[in-house]
C-alpha positions in Angstrom: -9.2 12.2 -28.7 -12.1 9.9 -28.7 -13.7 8.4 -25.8 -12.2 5.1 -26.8 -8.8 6.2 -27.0 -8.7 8.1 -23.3 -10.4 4.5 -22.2 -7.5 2.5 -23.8 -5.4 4.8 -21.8 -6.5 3.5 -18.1 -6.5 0.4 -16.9 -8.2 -1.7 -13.8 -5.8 -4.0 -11.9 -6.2 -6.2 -8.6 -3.0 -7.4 -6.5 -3.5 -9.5 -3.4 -1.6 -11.6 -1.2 1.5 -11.2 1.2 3.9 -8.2 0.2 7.1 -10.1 -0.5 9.6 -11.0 -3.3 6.9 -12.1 -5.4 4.9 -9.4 -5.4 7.3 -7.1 -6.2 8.3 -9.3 -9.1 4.8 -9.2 -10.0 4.6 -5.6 -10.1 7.5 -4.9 -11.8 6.5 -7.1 -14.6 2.7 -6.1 -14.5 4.5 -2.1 -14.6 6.7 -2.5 -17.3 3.4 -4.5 -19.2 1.3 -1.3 -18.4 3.8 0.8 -20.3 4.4 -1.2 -23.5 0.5 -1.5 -23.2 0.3 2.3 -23.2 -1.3 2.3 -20.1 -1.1 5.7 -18.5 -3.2 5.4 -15.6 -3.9 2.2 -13.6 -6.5 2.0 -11.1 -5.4 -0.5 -8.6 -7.5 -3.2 -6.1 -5.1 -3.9 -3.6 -5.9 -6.4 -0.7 -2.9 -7.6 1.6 -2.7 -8.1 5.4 1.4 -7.0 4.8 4.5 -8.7 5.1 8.2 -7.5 4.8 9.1 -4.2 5.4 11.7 -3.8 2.3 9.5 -5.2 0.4 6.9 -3.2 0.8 9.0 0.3 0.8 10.7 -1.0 -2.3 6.9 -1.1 -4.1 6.2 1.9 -2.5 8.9 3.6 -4.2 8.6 2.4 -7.5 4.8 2.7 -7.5 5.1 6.1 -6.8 7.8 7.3 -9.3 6.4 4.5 -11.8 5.9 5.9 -15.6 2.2 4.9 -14.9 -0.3 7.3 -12.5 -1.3 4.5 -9.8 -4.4 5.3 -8.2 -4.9 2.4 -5.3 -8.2 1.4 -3.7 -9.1 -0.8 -0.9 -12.0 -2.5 -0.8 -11.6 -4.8 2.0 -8.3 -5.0 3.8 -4.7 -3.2 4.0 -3.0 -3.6 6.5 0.8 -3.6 8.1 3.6 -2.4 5.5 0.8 -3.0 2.8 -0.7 0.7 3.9 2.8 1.9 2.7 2.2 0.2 -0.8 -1.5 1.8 -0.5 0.6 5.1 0.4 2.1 5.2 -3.3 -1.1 5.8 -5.0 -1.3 9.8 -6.4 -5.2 9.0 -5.4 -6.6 6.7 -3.2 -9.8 5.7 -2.3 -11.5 2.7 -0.2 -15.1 0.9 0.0 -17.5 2.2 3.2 -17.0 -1.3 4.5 -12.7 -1.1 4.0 -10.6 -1.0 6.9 -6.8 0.3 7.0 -4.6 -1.2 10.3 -1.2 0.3 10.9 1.5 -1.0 13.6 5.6 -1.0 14.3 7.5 -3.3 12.8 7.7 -6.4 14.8 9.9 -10.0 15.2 10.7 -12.8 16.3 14.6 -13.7 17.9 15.7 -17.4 17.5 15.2 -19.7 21.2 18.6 -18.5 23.2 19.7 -15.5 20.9 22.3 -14.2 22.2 22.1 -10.3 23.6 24.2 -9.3 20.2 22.0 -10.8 18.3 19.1 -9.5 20.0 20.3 -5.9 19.8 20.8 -6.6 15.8 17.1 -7.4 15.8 16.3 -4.1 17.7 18.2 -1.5 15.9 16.7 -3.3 12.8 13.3 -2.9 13.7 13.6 0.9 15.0 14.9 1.8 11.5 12.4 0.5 10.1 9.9 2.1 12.1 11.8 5.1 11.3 11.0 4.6 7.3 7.6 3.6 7.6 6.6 6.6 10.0 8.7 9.1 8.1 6.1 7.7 5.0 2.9 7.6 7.2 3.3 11.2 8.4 3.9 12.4 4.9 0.8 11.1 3.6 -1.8 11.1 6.4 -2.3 13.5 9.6 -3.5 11.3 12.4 -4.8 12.4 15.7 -2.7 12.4 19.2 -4.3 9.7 20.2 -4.4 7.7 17.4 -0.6 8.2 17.2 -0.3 7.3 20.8 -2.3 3.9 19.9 -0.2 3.1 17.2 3.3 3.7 19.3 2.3 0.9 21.1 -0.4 -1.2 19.2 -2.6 -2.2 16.1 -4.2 1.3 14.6 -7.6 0.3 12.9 -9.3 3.0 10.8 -12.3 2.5 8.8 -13.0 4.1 5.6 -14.7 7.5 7.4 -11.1 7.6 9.8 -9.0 7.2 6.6 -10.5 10.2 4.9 -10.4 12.5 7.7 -6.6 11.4 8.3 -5.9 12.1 4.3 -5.1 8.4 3.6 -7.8 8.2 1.1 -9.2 10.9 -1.0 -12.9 9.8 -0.7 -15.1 6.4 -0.1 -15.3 5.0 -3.4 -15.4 1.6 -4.6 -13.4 0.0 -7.0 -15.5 -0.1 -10.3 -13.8 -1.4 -13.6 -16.3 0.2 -16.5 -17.7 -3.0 -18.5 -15.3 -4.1 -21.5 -12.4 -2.2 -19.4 -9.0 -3.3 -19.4 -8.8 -5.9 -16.7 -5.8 -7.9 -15.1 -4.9 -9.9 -11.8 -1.1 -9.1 -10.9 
């Protein structure tokens, strides 16, 4: 196989924004591009402060079993559910100036919810904490403390935090080679 073909074989993505409906719609028709495309591997840019949480474990899910070998990097910011999208990638990497931020689900009842309602909300909320965590702590091995931090607030980690907790691979930047397949999803 020549050079050219095993290039024609990868290809360098960016998806931003909020994880919602659209962006899985977005990746599902950027996926199914990639493999009429013959793309085998994409190396994906993803910046997202998060969003919703079945969103995000619905991405999560088809990234990872996707026909395509995702490898995800962050060069700036992922945060919220948007680390579980990161989470998909067989290979992940971020920039030295990247930062990761993990929390528990959160939201917000309607002005004089009734106790009903409220419980709803809760039970909600704690199984989704129970499917983002049951992802976190298959991927990354965080310390005592910084699980005790994230039981009850924002986790930060930097790029040199991420790599010792096993949520990236190494600090590498995102770095499409020149003439490379290139495309915004």
């Amino acid at each position: 196989m020549s050079e050219d073909q095993a290039k024609q074989k990868e290809g360098y993505f960016t998806l931003s924004g909020d994880v919602n409906s659209d962006m899985v719609h977005r990746v599902f028709e950027a996926v199914a591009g990639m493999n009429d495309d013959g793309v085998e591997t994409a190396h994906i840019l993803l910046q997202s402060n998060g969003g919703y949480v079945s969103d995000g474990l619905c991405l999560y899910n088809f990234l990872a079993n996707a026909p395509v070998n995702c490898i995800m990097y962050n060069g700036g910011a992922v945060a919220s559910i948007a680390v579980i999208l990161f989470l998909s990638g067989k290979q992940r990497y971020a920039s030295e100036t990247a930062r990761f931020m993990i929390h528990k689900s959160h939201a917000t009842a309607s002005p004089g919810s009734r106790p009903d309602a409220l419980n709803i909300i809760v039970e909600g909320l704690r199984a989704d904490d129970a499917r983002t965590e049951s992802i976190l702590r298959k991927h990354i091995e965080l310390t005592p403390e910084q699980w005790g931090i994230h039981q009850y607030g924002d986790l930060h980690l930097n790029a040199r935090d991420a790599k010792a907790s096993g949520m990236i691979d190494d600090v590498r930047d995102f770095s499409p080679p020149k003439g490379s397949y290139l495309r915004n999803i």
